[in-house]
VOTI-931889 format. One line per 2 residues: number of its first residue (from 0); for each residue x, y, z of C-alpha. Coordinates in steps of 0.25 Angstrom, whole numbers, plus 5000, padded with zeros to 4 digits. Example, Ala and Ser with C-alpha at 12.3 -4.5 7.8 and 13.67 -1.06 7.14 Angstrom:
! residues 2
0> 5049/4982/5031; 5055/4996/5029
***
This chain:
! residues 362
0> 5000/5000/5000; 5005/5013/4999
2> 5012/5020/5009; 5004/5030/5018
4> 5008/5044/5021; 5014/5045/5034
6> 5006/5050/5046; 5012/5056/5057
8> 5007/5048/5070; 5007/5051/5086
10> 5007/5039/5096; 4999/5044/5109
12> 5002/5034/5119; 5017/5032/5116
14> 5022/5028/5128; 5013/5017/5131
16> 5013/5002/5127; 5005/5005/5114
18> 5012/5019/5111; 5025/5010/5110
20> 5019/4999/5102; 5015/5011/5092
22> 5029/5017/5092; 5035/5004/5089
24> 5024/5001/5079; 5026/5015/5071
26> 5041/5014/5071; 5045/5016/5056
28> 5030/5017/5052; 5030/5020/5037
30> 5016/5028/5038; 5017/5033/5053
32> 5027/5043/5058; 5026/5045/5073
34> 5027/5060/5075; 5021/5060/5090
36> 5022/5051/5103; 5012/5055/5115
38> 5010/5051/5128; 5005/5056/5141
40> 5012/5068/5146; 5022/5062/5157
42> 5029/5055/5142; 5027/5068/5135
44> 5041/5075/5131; 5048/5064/5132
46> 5057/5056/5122; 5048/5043/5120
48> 5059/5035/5127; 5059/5042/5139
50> 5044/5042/5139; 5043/5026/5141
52> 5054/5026/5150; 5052/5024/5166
54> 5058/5032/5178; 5067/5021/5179
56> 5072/5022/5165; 5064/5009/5157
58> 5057/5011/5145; 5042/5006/5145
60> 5044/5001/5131; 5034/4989/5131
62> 5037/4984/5115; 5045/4973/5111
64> 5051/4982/5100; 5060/4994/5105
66> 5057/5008/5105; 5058/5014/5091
68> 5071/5022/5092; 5061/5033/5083
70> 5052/5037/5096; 5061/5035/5106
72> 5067/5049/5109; 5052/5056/5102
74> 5047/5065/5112; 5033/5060/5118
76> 5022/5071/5117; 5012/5073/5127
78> 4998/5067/5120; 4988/5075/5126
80> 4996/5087/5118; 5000/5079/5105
82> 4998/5087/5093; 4990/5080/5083
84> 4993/5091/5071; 5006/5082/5072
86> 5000/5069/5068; 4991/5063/5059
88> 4988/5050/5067; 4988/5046/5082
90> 4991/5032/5088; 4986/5032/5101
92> 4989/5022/5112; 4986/5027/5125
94> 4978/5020/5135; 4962/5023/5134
96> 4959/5031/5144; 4970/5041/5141
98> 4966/5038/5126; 4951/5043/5125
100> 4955/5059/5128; 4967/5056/5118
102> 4964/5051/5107; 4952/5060/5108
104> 4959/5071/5105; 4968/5066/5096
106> 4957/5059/5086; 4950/5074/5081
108> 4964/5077/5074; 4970/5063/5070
110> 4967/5049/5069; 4970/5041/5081
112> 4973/5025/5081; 4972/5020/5095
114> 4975/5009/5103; 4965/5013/5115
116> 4951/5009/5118; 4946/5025/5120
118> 4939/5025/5107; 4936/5011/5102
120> 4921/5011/5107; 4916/5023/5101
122> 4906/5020/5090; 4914/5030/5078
124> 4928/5024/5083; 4933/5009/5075
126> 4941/4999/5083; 4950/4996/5072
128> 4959/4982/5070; 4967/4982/5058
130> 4962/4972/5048; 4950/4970/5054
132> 4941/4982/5053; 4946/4992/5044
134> 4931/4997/5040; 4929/5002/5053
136> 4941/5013/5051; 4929/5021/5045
138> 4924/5024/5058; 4934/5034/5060
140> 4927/5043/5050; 4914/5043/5057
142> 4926/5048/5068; 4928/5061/5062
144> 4916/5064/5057; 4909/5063/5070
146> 4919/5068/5079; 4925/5079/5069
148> 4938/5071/5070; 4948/5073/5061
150> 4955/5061/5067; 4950/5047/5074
152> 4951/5036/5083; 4954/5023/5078
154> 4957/5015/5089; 4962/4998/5087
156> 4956/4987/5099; 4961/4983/5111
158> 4973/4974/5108; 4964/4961/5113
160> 4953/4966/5103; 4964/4966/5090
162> 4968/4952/5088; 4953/4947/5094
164> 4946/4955/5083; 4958/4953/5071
166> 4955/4938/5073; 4939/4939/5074
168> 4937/4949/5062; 4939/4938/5051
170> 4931/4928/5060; 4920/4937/5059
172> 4921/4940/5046; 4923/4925/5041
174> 4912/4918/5049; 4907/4928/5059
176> 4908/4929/5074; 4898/4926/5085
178> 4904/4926/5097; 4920/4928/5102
180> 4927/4923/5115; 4941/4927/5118
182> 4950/4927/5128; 4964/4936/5130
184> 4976/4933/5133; 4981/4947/5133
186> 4997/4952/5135; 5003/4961/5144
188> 5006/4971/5136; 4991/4975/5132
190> 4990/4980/5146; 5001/4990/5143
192> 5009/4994/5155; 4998/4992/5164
194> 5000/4992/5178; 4987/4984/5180
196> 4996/4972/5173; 5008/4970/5180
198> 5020/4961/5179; 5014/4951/5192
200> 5000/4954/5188; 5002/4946/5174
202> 5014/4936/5177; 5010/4920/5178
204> 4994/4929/5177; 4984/4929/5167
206> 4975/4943/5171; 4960/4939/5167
208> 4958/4953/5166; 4959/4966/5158
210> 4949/4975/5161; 4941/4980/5149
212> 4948/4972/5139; 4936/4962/5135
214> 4927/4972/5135; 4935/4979/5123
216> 4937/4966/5116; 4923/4962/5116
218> 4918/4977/5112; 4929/4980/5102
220> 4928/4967/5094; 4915/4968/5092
222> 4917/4983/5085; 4930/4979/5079
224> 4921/4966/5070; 4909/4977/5070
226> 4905/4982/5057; 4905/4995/5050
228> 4891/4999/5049; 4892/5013/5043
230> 4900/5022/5051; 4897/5013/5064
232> 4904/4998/5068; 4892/4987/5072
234> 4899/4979/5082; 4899/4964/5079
236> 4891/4958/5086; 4900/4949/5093
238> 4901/4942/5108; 4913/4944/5113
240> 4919/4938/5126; 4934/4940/5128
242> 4941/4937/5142; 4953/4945/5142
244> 4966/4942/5150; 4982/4947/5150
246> 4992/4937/5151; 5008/4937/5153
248> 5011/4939/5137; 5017/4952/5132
250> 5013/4954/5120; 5001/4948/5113
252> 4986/4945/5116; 4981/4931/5115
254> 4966/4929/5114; 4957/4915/5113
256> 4946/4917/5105; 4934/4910/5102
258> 4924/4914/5088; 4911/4910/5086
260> 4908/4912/5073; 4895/4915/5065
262> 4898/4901/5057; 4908/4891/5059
264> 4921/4891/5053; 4933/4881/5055
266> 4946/4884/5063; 4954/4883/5049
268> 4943/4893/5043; 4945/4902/5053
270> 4958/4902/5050; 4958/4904/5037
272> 4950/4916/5039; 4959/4922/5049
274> 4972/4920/5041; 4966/4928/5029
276> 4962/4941/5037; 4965/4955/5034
278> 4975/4951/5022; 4966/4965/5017
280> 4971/4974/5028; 4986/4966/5028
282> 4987/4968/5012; 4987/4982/5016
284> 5000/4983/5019; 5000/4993/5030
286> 5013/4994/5038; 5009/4987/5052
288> 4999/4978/5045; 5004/4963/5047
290> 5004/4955/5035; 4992/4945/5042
292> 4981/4951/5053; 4979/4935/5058
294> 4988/4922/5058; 4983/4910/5061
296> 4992/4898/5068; 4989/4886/5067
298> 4998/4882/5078; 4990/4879/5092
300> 4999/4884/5099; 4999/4900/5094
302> 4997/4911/5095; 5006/4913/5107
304> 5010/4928/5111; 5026/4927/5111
306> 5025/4921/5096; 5013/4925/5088
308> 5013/4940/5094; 5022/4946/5085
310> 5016/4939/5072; 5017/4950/5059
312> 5022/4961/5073; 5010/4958/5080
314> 4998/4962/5070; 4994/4948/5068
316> 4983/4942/5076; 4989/4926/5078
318> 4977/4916/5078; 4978/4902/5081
320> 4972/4889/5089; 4959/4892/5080
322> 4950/4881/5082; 4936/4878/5084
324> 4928/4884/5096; 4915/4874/5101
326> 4910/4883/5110; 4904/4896/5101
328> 4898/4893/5090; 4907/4892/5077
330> 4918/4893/5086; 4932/4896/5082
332> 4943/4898/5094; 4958/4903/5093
334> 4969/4911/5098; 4975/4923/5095
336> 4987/4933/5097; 4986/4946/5093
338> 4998/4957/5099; 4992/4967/5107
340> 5000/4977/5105; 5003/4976/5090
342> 4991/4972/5083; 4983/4975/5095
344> 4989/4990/5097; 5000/4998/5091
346> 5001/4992/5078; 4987/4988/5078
348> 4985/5003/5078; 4994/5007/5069
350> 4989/4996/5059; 4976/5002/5060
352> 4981/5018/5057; 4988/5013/5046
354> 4975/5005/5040; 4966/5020/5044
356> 4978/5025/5036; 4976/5015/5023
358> 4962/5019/5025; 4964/5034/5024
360> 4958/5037/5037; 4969/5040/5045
***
């Protein structure tokens, strides 16, 4: 495809463990030049080395890969002060709360692509998973329209929500979907730096818990599998039940899913379909797409999180044990991994800005 003009992009969240997946994701990027680093105002004016380093003198760098020697001494602005004449799109990853007033303030003058939950419920805003629901991108029209926004939010899932929804979609769309069970098995590193998970909390531990992480699952896949009607998404009509849980892995979210499907399909159907989706959004070439969105193993013991999490750099959803389920009707079962913060975060994010880019909306 032909190469896009570069846009001049602002990170708001730097310092945090989704800022630096960004950074790490943008390093070198051939259609985004990061102009702007933001954080909160104890970061601001500081060389972005310093900024993640403690009183003590460690850097909070939480990625496998090392800082890209091109941020390191770029001076962190404060984000409530960032000037957006600067920049022609925003990547924001900062925490919900904080978020909302944010990236409302941003979005009347530039696009924003988020990684937060502060807008994904409102009725004008798409939940958008590369390869999965390009359509709903339009939303972001009604956006500006409505709100006199020159700009948008264009926020992707929870990370738990990504690689659930990116093996559902061509379920649904194959064979239909009437029911969905699934249980997490969710790494550390979706929790961020959370002092609510900690080093004894976790170890030789499974923590049942994470407080409103079902509740996302469940409302987000159903809008994500929605359809378009007009200038509004029609949820799919879709039980979901999902247990969610962290366990001691670092990287890489494991889920057991069990489909019922609108008709019965084999597990080597199934599969079939699986292998062959998205070779549309993938035969687009862009920069962070991964040449598959889903491989299928046929190995009974993968996908396992040390292995399969860095398949294609993490933006590929790995399926395997697929099998018959005999408990919902037309049931199929399987296991998959999907990188939470890859796919399910940074270069999710940034996959999606370079598809509103291809598009022409962003």
């Amino acid at each position: 495809m032909p190469q896009s003009p570069r846009r001049r992009v602002a990170v708001v969240g730097a310092t945090g463990v989704a800022g630096q997946q960004f950074l790490v994701s943008l390093d070198r990027h051939p259609w985004f030049e990061v102009v702007a680093l933001a954080a909160s105002s104890r970061s601001a004016g500081k060389p972005y080395r310093e900024a993640i380093t403690d009183e003590r003198g460690h850097a909070k760098w939480g990625c496998e890969e090392p800082l890209p020697e091109a941020f390191a001494e770029q001076r962190v602005v404060d984000a409530d002060t960032l000037d957006l004449a600067q920049v022609d799109l925003v990547f924001s990853a900062v925490e919900s709360g904080a978020a909302r007033a944010l990236e409302a303030r941003m979005a009347p003058r530039v696009p924003v692509v988020s990684t937060s939950s502060a807008f994904r419920y409102e009725p004008d805003v798409p939940i958008l998973v590369p390869g999965v629901n390009a359509d709903h991108a339009a939303l972001v029209k009604r956006q500006q329209r409505e709100r006199g926004w020159r700009g948008f939010v264009a926020p992707i899932p929870n990370c738990t929500t990504t690689g659930l929804v990116s093996a559902l979609a061509p379920l649904e769309r194959a064979f239909g979907l009437r029911a969905v069970i699934m249980t997490s098995m969710q790494a550390l590193s979706g929790a961020g730096r959370s002092p609510g998970v900690v080093g004894l909390d976790i170890l030789d531990n499974v923590i049942p818990f994470i407080p409103k992480e079902e509740e996302k699952v469940q409302t987000e896949t159903q809008k994500i599998l929605g359809r378009l009607e007009g200038e509004s998404i029609r949820p799919l009509e879709l039980p979901v039940s999902a247990t969610c849980t962290r366990v001691n892995v670092r990287d890489g979210h494991t889920e057991a899913v069990y489909a019922g499907l609108g008709r019965a399909a084999s597990p080597a159907e199934a599969a079939e379909v699986l292998r062959a989706f998205g070779r549309e959004f993938t035969d687009l070439g862009l920069p962070s797409s991964p040449p598959e969105l889903i491989q299928v193993s046929d190995d009974p013991f993968r996908p396992q999180p040390r292995i399969d999490r860095r398949v294609n750099d993490g933006m590929t959803t790995v399926v395997g044990r697929l099998r018959e389920d005999g408990v919902l009707p037309n049931g199929i079962k399987f296991v998959l991994l999907s990188h939470n913060t890859k796919m399910g975060a940074a270069k999710g994010a940034l996959l999606v800005a370079e598809h509103l880019v291809h598009q022409g909306l962003a």
